[in-house]
C-alpha angles and dihedrals in degrees: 000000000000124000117259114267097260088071119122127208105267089213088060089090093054106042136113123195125225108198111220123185096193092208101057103026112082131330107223095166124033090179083092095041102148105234121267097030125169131249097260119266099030125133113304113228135174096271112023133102144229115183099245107148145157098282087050078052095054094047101060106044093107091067090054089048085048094055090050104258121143103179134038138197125208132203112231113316095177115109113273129139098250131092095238094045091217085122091075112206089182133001101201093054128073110228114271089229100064096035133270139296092279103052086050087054087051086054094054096044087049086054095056098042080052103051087242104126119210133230118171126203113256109204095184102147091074149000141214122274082253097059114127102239093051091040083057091050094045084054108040098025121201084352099064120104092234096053089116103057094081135040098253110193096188141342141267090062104242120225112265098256083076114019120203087189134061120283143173112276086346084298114155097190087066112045110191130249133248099224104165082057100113088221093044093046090052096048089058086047095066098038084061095043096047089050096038091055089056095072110264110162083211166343130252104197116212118223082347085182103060081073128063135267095237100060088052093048076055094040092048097052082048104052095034090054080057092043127359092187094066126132111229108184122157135207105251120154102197136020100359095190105106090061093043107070095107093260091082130019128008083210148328137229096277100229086162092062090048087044086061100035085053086059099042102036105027109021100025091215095139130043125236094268089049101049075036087058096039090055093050094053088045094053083044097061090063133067107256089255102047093056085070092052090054120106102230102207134179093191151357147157094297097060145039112291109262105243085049090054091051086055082252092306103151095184090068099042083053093044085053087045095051093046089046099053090044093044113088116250121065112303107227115199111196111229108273099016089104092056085039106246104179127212153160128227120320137330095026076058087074112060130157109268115254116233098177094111087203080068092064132110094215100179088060085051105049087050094059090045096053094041083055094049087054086055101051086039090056123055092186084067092055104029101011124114113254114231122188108231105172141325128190134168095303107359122081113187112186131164129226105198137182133177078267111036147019120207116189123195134201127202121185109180086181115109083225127075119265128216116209147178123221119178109238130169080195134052108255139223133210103233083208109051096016089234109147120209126217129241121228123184090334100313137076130213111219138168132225112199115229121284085016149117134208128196109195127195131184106290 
């Protein structure tokens, strides 16, 4: 007997994302090199190529382990001529490039010996100009079967430089398509039960909103009678709502919670009552459950990378880091973020991954590592209730609480050293430096040191 179609995964609330983007991550098999790729760690463009592939993926698990994750998302890994594989050319079939079904079955099967769970990217709105059934309609014309997949505005199909069809974002590369067609449902249908059977532990549905609501009410029952463990979260960039009400998606990427981390942490454009007030409205929109099923990101292949958004200032990259691993939702870390790889748009967002460890910023490293240790360690910072305590004009004081513990965290964005009062019926200890801090008369006075963050226990 499956769960009804409102469950949400139960590992949600323990998880922690680890972004992949296959192409520019690790090359563990040169042997399906595209031609023409790229020496490793060159300047990523729109159309060139790197290696990185599925075995590079599986060998190096055990660093993403290391660093604390337990989950990781990959960007399309279906066949498809672009670097970035959203133009599927085919959604049954594992891009040559990265290996073969198989191996990406190996690769599962790794994660979960492991205890890393899996979610792969959907890009059903649209597929790539060499998909079969468009190549079927460039070729045949109004006569082919497929004719209908796609809004042809006249034939014959015009090449992608100037689309006679409709396309995402006039894009001729990605004609849309028809989803409401029932062949072309169907079709999509089986593409999420055969992966999903495979073992997949999600789905990370890409511009969720250019389709409608109906089919994802449909897709959700499907999946979830396959699994009814597995994670839906869609890429929405604003108010989510209307995709969170259990019949849809058990989360999305939070975009709104990064929009208002970027003007508190990086361009200091709000106050702490005010990021404290953004968060609250934000929480308020979903229902309670849903805000624990969001992936709180700070970056990803779509932006800027983080520490070049903060001009190279680690500390608050660190600050942002400490706030996201105490915060409740998923906490999801891009690839290279933690060794501190910089980048613009994209696509200088999605360089290779650096593996010289002298290229390192360890110390970056070491940081994300030991904020997601506290996070693991303390199950009020992944399942716990959030309580405003108090927010200035720099310091932010929250609580994460559980029937067990209570975990209370300070963030204090000014250069200068900040005192503070909590209310404590128990003296407190910082998890990071080990100071413990005495109660008096059921409060304690404690300090947070400029561009800096405590999270306190009970001593």
């Amino acid at each position: 007997m499956h769960e009804t179609i409102d469950h949400r995964p139960a590992w949600l609330k323990d998880a922690l994302f680890y972004q992949i983007f296959p192409e520019r991550f690790a090359n563990g098999d040169s042997s399906n090199d595209p031609s023409g790729v790229q020496p490793w760690g060159g300047k990523p463009t729109g159309k060139n190529f790197f290696g990185g592939d599925i075995q590079g993926i599986i060998d190096h698990l055990d660093y993403v382990k290391d660093l604390g994750a337990n989950a990781i998302y990959l960007n399309p890994v279906f066949a498809s001529s672009s670097n970035h594989k959203y133009t599927t050319s085919d959604y049954m079939k594992i891009d040559p490039e990265f290996g073969t079904n198989d191996l990406f079955k190996k690769l599962v099967d790794t994660c979960h010996q492991k205890e890393i769970r899996i979610i792969i990217d959907g890009v059903f709105n649209h597929t790539g100009v060499d998909f079969w059934a468009f190549e079927d309609i460039k070729k045949n014309g109004a006569a082919s079967k497929y004719a209908a997949w796609y809004n042809i505005y006249s034939y014959p199909v015009n090449p992608p430089n100037n689309p006679n069809y409709e396309c995402w974002w006039r894009l001729g590369s990605l004609p849309k398509l028809m989803v409401d067609n029932p062949e072309v449902k169907a079709y999509l249908f089986d593409v999420a039960r055969y992966w999903t059977s495979m073992g997949i532990d999600g789905w990370r549905l890409d511009v969720p909103n250019e389709i409608p609501h109906d089919f994802w009410i449909e897709w959700r029952k499907l999946v979830k009678s396959v699994n009814p463990e597995c994670y839906i979260v869609g890429e929405i960039w604003d108010d989510a709502s209307a995709w969170l009400h259990g019949d849809q998606f058990d989360g999305v990427m939070n975009y709104e919670w990064r929009k208002s981390c970027l003007d508190f942490f990086c361009r200091e454009k709000i106050s702490a009552k005010e990021f404290d007030e953004q968060l609250a409205n934000l929480r308020s929109l979903y229902p309670p459950d849903a805000n624990y099923d969001l992936q709180n990101l700070l970056g990803s292949h779509d932006t800027e990378r983080y520490l070049t958004l903060c001009d190279g200032d680690v500390a608050k990259v660190k600050l942002s880091v400490l706030f996201q691993m105490t915060y409740l939702g998923a906490p999801m870390v891009y690839y290279g973020d933690e060794i501190g790889i910089e980048g613009g748009k994209d696509p200088d967002c999605r360089r290779t991954m650096i593996w010289d460890q002298s290229k390192w910023n360890k110390d970056l490293r070491a940081h994300f590592q030991k904020m997601i240790f506290l996070r693991n360690e303390l199950p009020a910072l992944r399942r716990g209730d959030i309580t405003s305590i108090s927010a200035d004009d720099d310091l932010l004081i929250f609580k994460r609480s559980t029937n067990n513990q209570n975990v209370f965290v300070a963030i204090n964005r000014s250069a200068n050293r900040r005192e503070f009062k909590i209310s404590s019926a128990k003296n407190l200890k910082d998890v990071m430096t080990e100071e413990i801090f005495q109660c008096e008369n059921g409060a304690l006075t404690l300090n947070v040191t400029g561009m800096s963050g405590r999270v306190l226990i009970s001593a």
